[in-house]
C-alpha positions in Angstrom: 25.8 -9.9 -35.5 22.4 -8.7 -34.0 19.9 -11.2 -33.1 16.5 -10.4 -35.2 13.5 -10.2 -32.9 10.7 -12.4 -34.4 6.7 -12.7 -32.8 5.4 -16.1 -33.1 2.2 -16.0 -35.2 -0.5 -17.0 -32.6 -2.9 -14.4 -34.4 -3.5 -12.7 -37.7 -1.7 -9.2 -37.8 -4.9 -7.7 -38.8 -6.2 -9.2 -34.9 -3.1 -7.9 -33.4 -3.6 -4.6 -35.0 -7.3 -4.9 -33.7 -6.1 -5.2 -30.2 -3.4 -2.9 -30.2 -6.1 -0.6 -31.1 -9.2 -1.4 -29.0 -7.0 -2.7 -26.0 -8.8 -1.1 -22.7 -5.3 -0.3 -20.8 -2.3 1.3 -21.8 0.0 -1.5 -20.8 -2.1 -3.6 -23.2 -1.9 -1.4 -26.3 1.8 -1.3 -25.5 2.6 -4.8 -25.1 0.3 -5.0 -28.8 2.4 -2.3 -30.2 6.1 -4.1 -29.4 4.3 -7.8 -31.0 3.1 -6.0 -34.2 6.0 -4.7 -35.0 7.5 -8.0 -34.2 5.1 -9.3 -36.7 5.1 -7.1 -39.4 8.7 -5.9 -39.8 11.2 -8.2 -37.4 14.2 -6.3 -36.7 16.6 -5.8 -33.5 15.0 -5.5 -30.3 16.8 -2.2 -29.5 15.1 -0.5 -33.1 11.8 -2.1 -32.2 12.9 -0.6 -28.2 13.5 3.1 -29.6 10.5 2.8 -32.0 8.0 2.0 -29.3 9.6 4.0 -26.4 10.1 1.1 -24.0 13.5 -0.4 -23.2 15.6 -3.5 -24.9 14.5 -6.0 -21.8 11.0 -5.0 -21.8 10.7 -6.3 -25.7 12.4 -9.0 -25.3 10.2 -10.0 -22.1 7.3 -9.1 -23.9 8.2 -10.7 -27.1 9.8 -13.9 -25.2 6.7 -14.4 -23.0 4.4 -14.0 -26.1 5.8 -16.6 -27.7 5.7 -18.9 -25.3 2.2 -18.4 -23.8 0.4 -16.4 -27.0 -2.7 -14.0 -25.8 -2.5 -14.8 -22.3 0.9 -13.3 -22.1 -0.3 -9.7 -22.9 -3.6 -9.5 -21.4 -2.5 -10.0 -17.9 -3.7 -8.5 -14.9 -1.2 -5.7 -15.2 1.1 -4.6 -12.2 0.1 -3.7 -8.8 -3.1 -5.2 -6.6 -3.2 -7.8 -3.8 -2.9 -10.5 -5.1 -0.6 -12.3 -2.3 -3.3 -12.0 0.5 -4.4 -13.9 3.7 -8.3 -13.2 3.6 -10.4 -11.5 0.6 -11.9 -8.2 1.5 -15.1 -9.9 1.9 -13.6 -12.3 4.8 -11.9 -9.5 6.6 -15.3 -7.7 6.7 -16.3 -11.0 8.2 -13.3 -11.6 10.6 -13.9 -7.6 11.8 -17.6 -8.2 12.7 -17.4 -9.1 16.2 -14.7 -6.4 16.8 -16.7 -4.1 15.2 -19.7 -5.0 17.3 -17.8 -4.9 20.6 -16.6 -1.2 19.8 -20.2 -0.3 18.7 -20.8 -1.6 22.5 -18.4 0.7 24.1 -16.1 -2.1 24.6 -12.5 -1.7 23.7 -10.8 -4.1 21.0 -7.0 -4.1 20.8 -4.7 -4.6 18.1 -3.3 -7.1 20.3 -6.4 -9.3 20.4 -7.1 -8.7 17.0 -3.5 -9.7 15.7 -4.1 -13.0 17.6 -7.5 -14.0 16.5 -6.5 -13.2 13.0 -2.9 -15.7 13.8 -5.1 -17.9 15.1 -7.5 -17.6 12.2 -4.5 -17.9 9.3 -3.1 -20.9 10.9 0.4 -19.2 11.2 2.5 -15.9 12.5 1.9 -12.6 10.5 3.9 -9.7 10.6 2.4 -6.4 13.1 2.4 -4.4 9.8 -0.2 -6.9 8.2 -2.6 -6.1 11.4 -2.4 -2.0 11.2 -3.3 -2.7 7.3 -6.0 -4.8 7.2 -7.5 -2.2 10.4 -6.5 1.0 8.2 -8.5 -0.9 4.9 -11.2 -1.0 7.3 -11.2 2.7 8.4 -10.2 1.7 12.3 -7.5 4.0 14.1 -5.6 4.6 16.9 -7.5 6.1 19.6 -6.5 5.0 22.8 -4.0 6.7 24.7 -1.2 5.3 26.6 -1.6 4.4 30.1 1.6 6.3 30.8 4.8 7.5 29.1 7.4 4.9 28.9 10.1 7.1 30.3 7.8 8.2 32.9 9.3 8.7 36.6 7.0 8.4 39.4 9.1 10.2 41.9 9.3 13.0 39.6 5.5 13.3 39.0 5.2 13.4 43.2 7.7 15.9 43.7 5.8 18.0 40.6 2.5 17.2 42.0 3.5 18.9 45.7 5.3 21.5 44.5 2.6 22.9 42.1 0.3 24.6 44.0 2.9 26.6 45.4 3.8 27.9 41.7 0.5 29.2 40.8 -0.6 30.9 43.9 -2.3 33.7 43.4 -0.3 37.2 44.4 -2.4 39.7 45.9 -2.8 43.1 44.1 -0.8 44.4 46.8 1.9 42.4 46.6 2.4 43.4 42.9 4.7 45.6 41.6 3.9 49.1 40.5 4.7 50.5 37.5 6.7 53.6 38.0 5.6 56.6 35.6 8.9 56.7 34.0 8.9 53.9 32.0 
């Protein structure tokens, strides 16, 4: 036999109906959706599932976390954001200031540098990745070249470098060709 999904009364249905409503976000007015008709007509989370076009695990998470928590449990955040973070925006800003000012000077500031201030500011190792984000939040780039290709070989670039001028010499208009009238 099915298990009936019930909704713990932690407001009036005419409130719940309210919210579902006037909720400001669509995950909101879902999550309101799945508990009213928890409220007002408990049935099998799979009806209540097809009924509100959501899946069997998202009503009973909903429903499950609802009863447990009331209000607080729907109105949450919602998905997404950075929420697992080393410095607020408002401190990287801050961190970025003397790199910024540096770079206004004509000085050059490296990810290198800034990777180990921002270590040393943290109090632990962070991940490359973390640097190249925070600098791309900040609208920094990449714009320094490299000093030299990494498969680079120096004999190579000698033997190209004496052997160059010889390829683009200059012919004489003499020395060219003439165009026979037959072709």
């Amino acid at each position: 036999m099915a298990r009936i999904t019930h909704a713990a009364e932690h407001l009036p249905t005419e409130e719940v109906k309210n919210r579902m409503r006037t909720a400001p976000r669509p995950l909101h007015r879902q999550r309101w959706l799945i508990i009213y008709n928890a409220l007002v007509e408990p049935r099998k989370a799979e009806e209540i599932a097809r009924h509100c076009g959501v899946s069997k695990a998202t009503v009973h998470q909903v429903i499950s976390t609802y009863n447990r928590f009331g209000v607080t449990a729907v109105e949450t955040p919602g998905k997404g954001g950075r929420r697992h973070q080393y410095l607020t925006r408002q401190e990287e800003e801050q961190f970025l200031a003397p790199f910024f000012a540096r770079a206004e000077a004509g000085e050059i500031a490296t990810v290198r540098e800034i990777w180990q201030a921002f270590e040393a500011r943290v109090g632990g190792k962070v991940d490359d990745s973390t640097i190249y984000r925070l600098l791309d939040r900040h609208g920094w780039r990449k714009l320094m070249p490299r000093p030299r290709h990494p498969k680079a070989d120096p004999q190579a670039q000698e033997q190209f470098k004496k052997t160059l001028k010889r390829r683009f010499k200059r012919q004489s208009p003499r020395a060219r060709p003439k165009m026979s009238a037959l072709s």
